[in-house]
C-alpha positions in Angstrom: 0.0 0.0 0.0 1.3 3.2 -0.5 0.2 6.6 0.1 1.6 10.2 -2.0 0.5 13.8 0.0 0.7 16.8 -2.4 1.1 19.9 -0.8 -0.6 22.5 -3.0 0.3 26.3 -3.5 -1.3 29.0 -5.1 0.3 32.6 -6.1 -1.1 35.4 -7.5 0.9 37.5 -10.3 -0.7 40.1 -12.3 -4.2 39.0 -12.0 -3.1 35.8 -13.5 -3.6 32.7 -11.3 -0.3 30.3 -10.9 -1.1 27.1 -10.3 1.7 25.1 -8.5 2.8 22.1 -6.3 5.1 23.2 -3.8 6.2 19.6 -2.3 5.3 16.1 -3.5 6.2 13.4 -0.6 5.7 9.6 -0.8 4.7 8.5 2.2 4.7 5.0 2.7 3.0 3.0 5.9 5.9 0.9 7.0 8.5 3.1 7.2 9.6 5.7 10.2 9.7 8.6 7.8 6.5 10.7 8.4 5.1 14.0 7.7 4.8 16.1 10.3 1.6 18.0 9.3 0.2 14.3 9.3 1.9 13.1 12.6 -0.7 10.5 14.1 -1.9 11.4 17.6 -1.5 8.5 20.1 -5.3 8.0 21.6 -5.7 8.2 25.3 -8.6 5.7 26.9 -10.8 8.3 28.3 -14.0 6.9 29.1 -12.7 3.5 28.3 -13.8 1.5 31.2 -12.3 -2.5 31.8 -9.8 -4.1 30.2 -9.1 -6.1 27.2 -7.3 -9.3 28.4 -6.4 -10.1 24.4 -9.3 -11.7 23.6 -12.4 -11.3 21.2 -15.9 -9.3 23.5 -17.5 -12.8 24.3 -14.8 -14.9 24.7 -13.7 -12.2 27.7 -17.3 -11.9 29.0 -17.3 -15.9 29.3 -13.8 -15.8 30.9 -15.1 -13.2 33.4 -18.6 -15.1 34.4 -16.3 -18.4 34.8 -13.7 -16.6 36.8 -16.7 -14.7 39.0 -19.1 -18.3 39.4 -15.8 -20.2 40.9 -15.0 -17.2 43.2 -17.8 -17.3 45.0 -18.0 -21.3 44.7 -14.8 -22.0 46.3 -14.2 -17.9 48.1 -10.6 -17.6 46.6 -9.2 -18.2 43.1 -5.6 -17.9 42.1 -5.3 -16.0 38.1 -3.2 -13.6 36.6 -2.9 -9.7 37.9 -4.9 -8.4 35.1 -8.1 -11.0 35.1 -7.8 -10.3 39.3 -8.4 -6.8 38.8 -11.2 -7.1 36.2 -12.8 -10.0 38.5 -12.9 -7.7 41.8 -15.0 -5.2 39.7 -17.7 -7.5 38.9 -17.4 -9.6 42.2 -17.8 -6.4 44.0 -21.0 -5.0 41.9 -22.7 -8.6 42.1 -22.5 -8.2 45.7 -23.7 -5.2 45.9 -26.6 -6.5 44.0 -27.0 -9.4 46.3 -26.8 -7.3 49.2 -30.4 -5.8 47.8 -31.9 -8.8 48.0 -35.0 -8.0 45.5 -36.6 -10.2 43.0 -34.8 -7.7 40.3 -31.5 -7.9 41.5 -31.6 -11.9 41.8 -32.7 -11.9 38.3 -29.6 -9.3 37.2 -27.0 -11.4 39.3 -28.6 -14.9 38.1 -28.2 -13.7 34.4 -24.5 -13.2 35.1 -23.3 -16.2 37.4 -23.2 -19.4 35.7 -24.5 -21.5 38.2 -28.1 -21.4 40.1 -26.3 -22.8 43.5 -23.5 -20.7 43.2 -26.4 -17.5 43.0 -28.0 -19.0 45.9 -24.7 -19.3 48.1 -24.5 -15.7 47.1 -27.8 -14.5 48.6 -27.7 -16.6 51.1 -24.5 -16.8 52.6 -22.2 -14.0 51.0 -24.4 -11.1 50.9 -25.5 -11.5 54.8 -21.8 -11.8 55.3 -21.3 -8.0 54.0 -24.2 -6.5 55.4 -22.6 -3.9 57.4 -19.6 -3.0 54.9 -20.1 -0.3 51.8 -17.9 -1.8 49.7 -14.5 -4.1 49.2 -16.1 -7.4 49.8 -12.8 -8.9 47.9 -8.5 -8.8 48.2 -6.0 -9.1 45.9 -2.5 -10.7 47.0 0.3 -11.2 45.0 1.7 -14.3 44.9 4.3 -14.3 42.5 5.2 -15.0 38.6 4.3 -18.1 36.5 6.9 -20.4 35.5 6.1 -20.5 31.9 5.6 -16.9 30.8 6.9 -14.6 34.0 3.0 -13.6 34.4 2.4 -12.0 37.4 -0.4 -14.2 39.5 -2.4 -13.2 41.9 -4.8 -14.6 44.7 -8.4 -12.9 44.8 -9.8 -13.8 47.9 -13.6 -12.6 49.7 -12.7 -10.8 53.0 -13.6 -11.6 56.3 
């Protein structure tokens, strides 16, 4: 693929109009070489909200509804840094929920939790649990690195 920017100029003599091309530049995509009127601006997130993980919309939204039914099936779960930061947002809003206790909220956390007896335990034992805290129902330790790849791991755990 490549790309050529004219830069066109125009100049006036003797009420004639001149008609010129002042710079002709070939610009192509793979190289360092850039203009600099057509620098690219590097994007900032604003308003971005989660985070990727490398994967495709619904394979992360399964990931994270797996990740969120065995926290609150077995009350810790050991997973990279990243997933335990994206897990703590929706263990801590799915709690929040439970902590309602109304028809509408068992129907929004049911929809998201895999498992019916893992949305029972959660009314049932978890949400009692936090009744008097507003917020930070889980904790993130760091455990170490993998062996494989040097990712950082991390234990999510409820509190209390």
């Amino acid at each position: 693929m490549e790309f050529w920017i004219f830069d066109f100029g125009f100049s006036i003599k003797e009420s004639n109009v001149e008609f010129s091309i002042k710079n002709i530049k070939f610009l192509n995509p793979k190289s360092k070489i850039e203009n600099p009127k057509l620098r690219s601006v590097n994007t900032v997130r604003h308003l971005k909200k989660g985070r990727k993980l490398n994967c495709t919309a619904s394979h992360r939204k399964a990931m994270l509804r797996n990740i969120v039914t065995d926290l609150f099936r077995h009350g810790k779960i050991t997973t990279t840094e990243a997933k335990a930061k994206e897990l703590i947002r929706w263990a801590d809003k799915l709690i929040t929920l439970a902590k309602k206790g109304d028809l509408h909220s068992r129907r929004q956390v049911l929809s998201y939790v895999k498992s019916q007896d893992v949305g029972k335990k959660l009314f049932e034992i978890v949400a009692p649990r936090f009744q008097n805290r507003n917020g930070g129902y889980t904790r993130i330790l760091k455990v170490g690195q993998r062996i494989g790849d040097g990712a950082k791991i991390s234990l999510v755990e409820l509190v209390e």
